[in-house]
N, C-alpha and C positions, 0 to 999 in steps of 0.2 A: 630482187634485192636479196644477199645472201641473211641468212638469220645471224645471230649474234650467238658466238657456240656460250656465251656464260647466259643468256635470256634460256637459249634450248636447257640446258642444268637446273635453272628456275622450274620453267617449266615440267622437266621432268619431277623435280622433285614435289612439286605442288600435282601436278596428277598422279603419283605413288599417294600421297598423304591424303587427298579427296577418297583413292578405293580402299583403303585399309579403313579411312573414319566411317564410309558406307559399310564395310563389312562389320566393324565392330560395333557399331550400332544395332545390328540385328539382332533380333532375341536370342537367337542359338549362341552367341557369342559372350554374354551372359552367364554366369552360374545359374541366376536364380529365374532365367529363363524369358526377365524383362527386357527390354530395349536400355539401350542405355544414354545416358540424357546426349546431345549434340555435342555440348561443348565441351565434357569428355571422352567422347569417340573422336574427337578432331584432335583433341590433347596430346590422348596416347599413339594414336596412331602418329602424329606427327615426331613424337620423342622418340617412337620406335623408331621411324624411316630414318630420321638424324642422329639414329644412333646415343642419344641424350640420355634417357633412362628417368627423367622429371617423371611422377605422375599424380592424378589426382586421384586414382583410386587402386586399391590394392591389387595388385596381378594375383596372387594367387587364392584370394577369396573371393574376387570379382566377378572373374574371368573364368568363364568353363574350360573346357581343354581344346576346345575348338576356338574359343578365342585367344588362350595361352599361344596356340598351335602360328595362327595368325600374325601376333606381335613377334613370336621369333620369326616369320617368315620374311616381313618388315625388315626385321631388325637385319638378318643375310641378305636381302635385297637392298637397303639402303646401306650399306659396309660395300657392298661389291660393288656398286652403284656408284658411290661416293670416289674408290680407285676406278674407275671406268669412264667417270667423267673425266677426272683427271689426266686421266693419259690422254685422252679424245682433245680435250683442252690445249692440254700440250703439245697434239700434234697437229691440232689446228694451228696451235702459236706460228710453229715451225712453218708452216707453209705460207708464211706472211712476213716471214723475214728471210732477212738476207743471209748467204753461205757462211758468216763469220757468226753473223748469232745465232743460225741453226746448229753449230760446233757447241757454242755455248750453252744453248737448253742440252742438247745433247749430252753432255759433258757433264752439265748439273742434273740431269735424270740417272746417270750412270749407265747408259747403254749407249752403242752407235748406231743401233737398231732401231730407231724411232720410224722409221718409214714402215717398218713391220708390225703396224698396229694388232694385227692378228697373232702372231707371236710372243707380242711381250703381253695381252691380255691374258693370251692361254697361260703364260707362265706363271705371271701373278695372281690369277685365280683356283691354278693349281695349287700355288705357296699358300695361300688363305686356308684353302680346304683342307692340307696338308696340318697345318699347325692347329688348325679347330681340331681334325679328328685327333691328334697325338693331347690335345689336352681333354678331350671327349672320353678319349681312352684312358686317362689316369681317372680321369672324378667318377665316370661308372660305379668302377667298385668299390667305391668308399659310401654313395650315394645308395648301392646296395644292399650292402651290408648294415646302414642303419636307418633303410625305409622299411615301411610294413611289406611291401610288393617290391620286386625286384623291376617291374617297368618301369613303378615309379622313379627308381634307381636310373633307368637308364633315361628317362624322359630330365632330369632334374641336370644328370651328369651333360647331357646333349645342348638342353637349356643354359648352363652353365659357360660352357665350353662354347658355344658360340655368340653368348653375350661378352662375356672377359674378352674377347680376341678384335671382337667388333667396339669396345668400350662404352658398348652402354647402358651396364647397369642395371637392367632387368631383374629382378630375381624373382623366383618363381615358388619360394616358401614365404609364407605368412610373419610377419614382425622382419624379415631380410635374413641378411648373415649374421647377425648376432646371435643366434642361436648356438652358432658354429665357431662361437668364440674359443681358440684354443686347439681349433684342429687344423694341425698344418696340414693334414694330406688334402682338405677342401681348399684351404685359404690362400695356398702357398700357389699351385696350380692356377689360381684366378687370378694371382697380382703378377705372377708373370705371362700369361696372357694379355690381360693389360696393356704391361709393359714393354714387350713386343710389338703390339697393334699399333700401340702409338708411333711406330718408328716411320711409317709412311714406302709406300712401294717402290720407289729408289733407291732407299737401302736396300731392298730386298734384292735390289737384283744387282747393285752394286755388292752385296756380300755372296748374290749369288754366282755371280760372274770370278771375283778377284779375291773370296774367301776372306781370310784372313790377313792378307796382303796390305795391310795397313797405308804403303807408300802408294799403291796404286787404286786407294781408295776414291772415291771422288769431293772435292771440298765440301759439296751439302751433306755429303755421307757423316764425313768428321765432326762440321759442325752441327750436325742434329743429334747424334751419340754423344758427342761431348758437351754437348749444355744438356742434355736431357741425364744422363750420369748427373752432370755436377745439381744438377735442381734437383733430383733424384735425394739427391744425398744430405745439401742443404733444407731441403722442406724437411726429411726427416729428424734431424737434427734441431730443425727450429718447431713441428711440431712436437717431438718429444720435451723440448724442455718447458712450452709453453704448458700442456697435457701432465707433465711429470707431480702434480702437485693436485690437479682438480678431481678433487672426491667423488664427479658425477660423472666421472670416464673411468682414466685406468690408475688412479692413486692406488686401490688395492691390490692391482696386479703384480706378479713379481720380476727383477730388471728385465729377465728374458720376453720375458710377454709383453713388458712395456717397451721394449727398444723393436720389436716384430711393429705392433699396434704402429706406431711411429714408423717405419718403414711401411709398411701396409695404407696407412695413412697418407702421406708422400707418392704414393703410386698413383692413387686413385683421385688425388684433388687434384691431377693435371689434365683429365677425363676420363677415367675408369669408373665414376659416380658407387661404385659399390662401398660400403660401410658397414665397421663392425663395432661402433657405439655412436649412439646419437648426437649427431653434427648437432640439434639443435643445443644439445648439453657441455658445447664446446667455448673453451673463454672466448669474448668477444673480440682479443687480440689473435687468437689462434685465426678467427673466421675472417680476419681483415688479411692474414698472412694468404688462408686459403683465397682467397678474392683474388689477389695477384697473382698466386700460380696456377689458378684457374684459366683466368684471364690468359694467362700465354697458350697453353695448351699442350701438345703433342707436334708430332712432326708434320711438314707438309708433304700432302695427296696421302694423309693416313686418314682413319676412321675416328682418331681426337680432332678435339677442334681447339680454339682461342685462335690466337694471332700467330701462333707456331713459334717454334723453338730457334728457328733458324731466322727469324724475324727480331727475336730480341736478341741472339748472338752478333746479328749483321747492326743493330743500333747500338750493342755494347762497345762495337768494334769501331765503329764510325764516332764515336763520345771517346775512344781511348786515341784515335788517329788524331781527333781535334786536339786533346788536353797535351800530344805531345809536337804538335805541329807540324804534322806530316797532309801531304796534300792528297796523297792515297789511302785507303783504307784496304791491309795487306795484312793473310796469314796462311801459314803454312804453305809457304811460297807461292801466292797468288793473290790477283791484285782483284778484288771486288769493283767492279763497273760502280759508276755511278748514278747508274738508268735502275739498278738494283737496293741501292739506299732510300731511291726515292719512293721505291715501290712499298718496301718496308715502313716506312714515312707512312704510307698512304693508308695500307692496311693498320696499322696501330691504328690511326685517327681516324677509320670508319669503325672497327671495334670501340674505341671509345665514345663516338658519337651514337650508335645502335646503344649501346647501356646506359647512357646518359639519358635517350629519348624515351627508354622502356621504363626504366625508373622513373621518372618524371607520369608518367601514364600509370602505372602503377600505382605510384602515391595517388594519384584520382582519385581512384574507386580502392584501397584500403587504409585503412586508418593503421597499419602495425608499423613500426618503429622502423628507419631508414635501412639499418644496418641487415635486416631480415632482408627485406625488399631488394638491396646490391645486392644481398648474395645468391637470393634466387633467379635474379636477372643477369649477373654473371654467371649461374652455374647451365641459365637457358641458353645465351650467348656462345659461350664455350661449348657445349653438347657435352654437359659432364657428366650433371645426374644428383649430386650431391644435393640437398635439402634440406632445410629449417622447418618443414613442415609445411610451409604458407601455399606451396602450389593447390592443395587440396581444399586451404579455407577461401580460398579466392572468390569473387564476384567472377561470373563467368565473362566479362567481360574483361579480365585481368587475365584469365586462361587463355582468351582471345590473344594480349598482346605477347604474353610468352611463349604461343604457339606459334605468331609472326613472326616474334625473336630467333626463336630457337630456328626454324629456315632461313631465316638470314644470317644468321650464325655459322648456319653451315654454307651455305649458297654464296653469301659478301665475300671471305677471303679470296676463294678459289675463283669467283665471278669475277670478282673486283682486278684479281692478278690477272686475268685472263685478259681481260678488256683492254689493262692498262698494257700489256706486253704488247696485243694485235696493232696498236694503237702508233703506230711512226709517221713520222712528219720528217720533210724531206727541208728542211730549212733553207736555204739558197743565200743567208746572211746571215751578217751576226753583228747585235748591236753593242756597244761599249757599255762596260761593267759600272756599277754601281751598288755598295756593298750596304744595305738597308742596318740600321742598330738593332743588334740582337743580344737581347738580356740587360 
């Protein structure tokens, strides 16, 4: 019996997360040279691999440098890991379908090259390493210039520059980036790393292939850059005006610093988890807005997670086709299948059923108020990173279920689409319509 290539994804991802929690467990892993309790070596190791950035204990006072060393290594293992699967996925899909919608994956990865699994991984793992070292290479010397030790400079810049790219969140100084409030050559460098990461490796090789060539871009290219811009730009915009007035963020800052923060902000609530003031000192209207854009995420087969950008694009589009009574759902000259609405369909409503069931288990075992509790279980769901603080006060029995969360968070969409693509049924009939009342 063949394996199920989205079970082998699971699998892998729960054997990465079992030897990182075995190793961070070990006293050397440690600062202070003790073991460290189960249910946060399963925690972080888990956040690491999914690239999340959740934690329940401080990275850089916790953790010696051997275990700092460990969680970035995690952290490049499950980023490469996460596009690796992906393509493997995909070209499993391919080999289970027929010439017309092998055209069509095809087509929507941006290469014609899918049968050269070995080529398009060297490419895209070269593009990864590529973009880590060129932002590796700007944070060094700023990280230099104002540690005590110049390794520490290079150890911080490296740490940096491979978490930003990978999205998640790590940071490796004490109290986070807020420290480094105001310095664009650290901050500037990390929200566009971020930024980037999220785009997913079919852009990459679609920009890699046809550059700038707009016309012969591919439709999933367009539509991940262009909802990911347009959310881009509306979160900052709506977290600015919400933020623009609250004395316990950036009311004292001035417009330039507060329109940044606001951009900066917008980057990282779609799964960058880095922050440079305290989410939990955020209105409770701001944390409902970030919920939602958490919830979507980044691109698909990138290192963000949620329900993907090209997921809410394809149901905005399918709600606009309805409201004007078109039987296709059609852009930029091309007609989206309808084997791909439903897919879309499917993924939201297991994203929303995964948050729904975490929440509900969460309120079990803590007594803190709803709205905390969403947001740490969308920010586990998504692999975002952002926090209210609750992952650390947790019963570890509530670490438990957002360490389940957060791998199926990552593991559900990508599983989920895989399974449902492999999946054709050769129908031989067709029975008469019947249209169910809806709404």
């Amino acid at each position: 019996m063949k394996r199920s290539p989205s079970r082998a994804a699971a699998l892998i991802f729960v054997a990465a997360a079992l030897f990182f929690a075995i190793v961070l467990s070990l006293p050397i892993a440690a600062a202070d040279g003790n073991r460290t309790p189960l249910p946060d070596a399963i925690f972080t190791a888990v956040s690491a691999v999914t690239v999340t950035g959740l934690t329940t204990l401080d990275t850089a006072t916790h953790w010696s440098f051997f275990g700092q060393a460990m969680i970035l290594l995690a952290i490049q293992i499950g980023g490469l890991g996460i596009v690796t699967i992906a393509l493997l996925l995909a070209r499993a899909v391919t080999r289970h379908l027929g010439l017309g919608d092998k055209v069509f994956v095809q087509q929507s990865l941006g290469t014609s090259r899918l049968g050269e699994v070995g080529s398009l991984l060297r490419t895209v793992v070269l593009t990864t390493l590529a973009i880590e070292a060129a932002l590796v290479a700007v944070l060094i010397p700023r990280f230099v210039m104002i540690e005590d030790n110049w390794w520490e400079g290079v150890w911080h810049g490296l740490f940096y520059g491979i978490s930003s790219f990978n999205n998640a969140g790590f940071v490796s100084h004490a109290g986070g980036l807020g420290q480094f409030d105001g310095d664009y050559w650290i901050l500037t460098p990390i929200m566009i790393g971020v930024f980037v990461g999220s785009f997913g490796f079919p852009v990459y090789l679609t920009l890699i292939q046809h550059k700038w060539n707009r016309k012969r871009w591919t439709l999933h290219t367009k539509l991940t850059l262009g909802t990911t811009t347009l959310l881009l730009i509306a979160g900052a915009v709506a977290w600015g005006a919400m933020e623009w007035g609250n004395e316990r963020s950036i009311e004292h800052l001035s417009i330039p610093d507060k329109l940044f923060h606001a951009l900066f902000a917008s980057t990282m609530m779609r799964s960058g988890g880095f922050a440079i003031t305290d989410t939990s000192e955020s209105n409770p209207i701001t944390l409902l807005m970030t919920d939602a854009l958490m919830f979507v995420g980044g691109g698909s087969a990138s290192t963000a997670g949620g329900i993907k950008v090209v997921t809410l694009a394809v149901l905005f589009l399918a709600i606009v086709a309805e409201a004007r009574g078109d039987r296709r759902v059609m852009i930029s000259g091309r007609t989206i299948p309808d084997g791909t609405l439903r897919l879309a369909i499917s993924v939201t409503f297991l994203g929303a059923t995964l948050v729904l069931v975490a929440t509900g288990l969460i309120m079990m075992v803590s007594d803190e108020p709803l709205d905390r509790i969403l947001f740490e279980v969308i920010s586990a769901f998504a692999t975002c990173g952002l926090s209210v603080g609750l992952s650390e006060e947790l019963h570890p029995a509530g670490k438990y279920v957002l360490s389940l969360l957060m791998l199926a968070g990552r593991i559900g969409p990508i599983g989920l689409a895989a399974a449902l693509a492999l999946k054709q049924r050769n129908v031989l009939y067709s029975l008469p319509e019947e249209r169910p009342i809806i709404g």
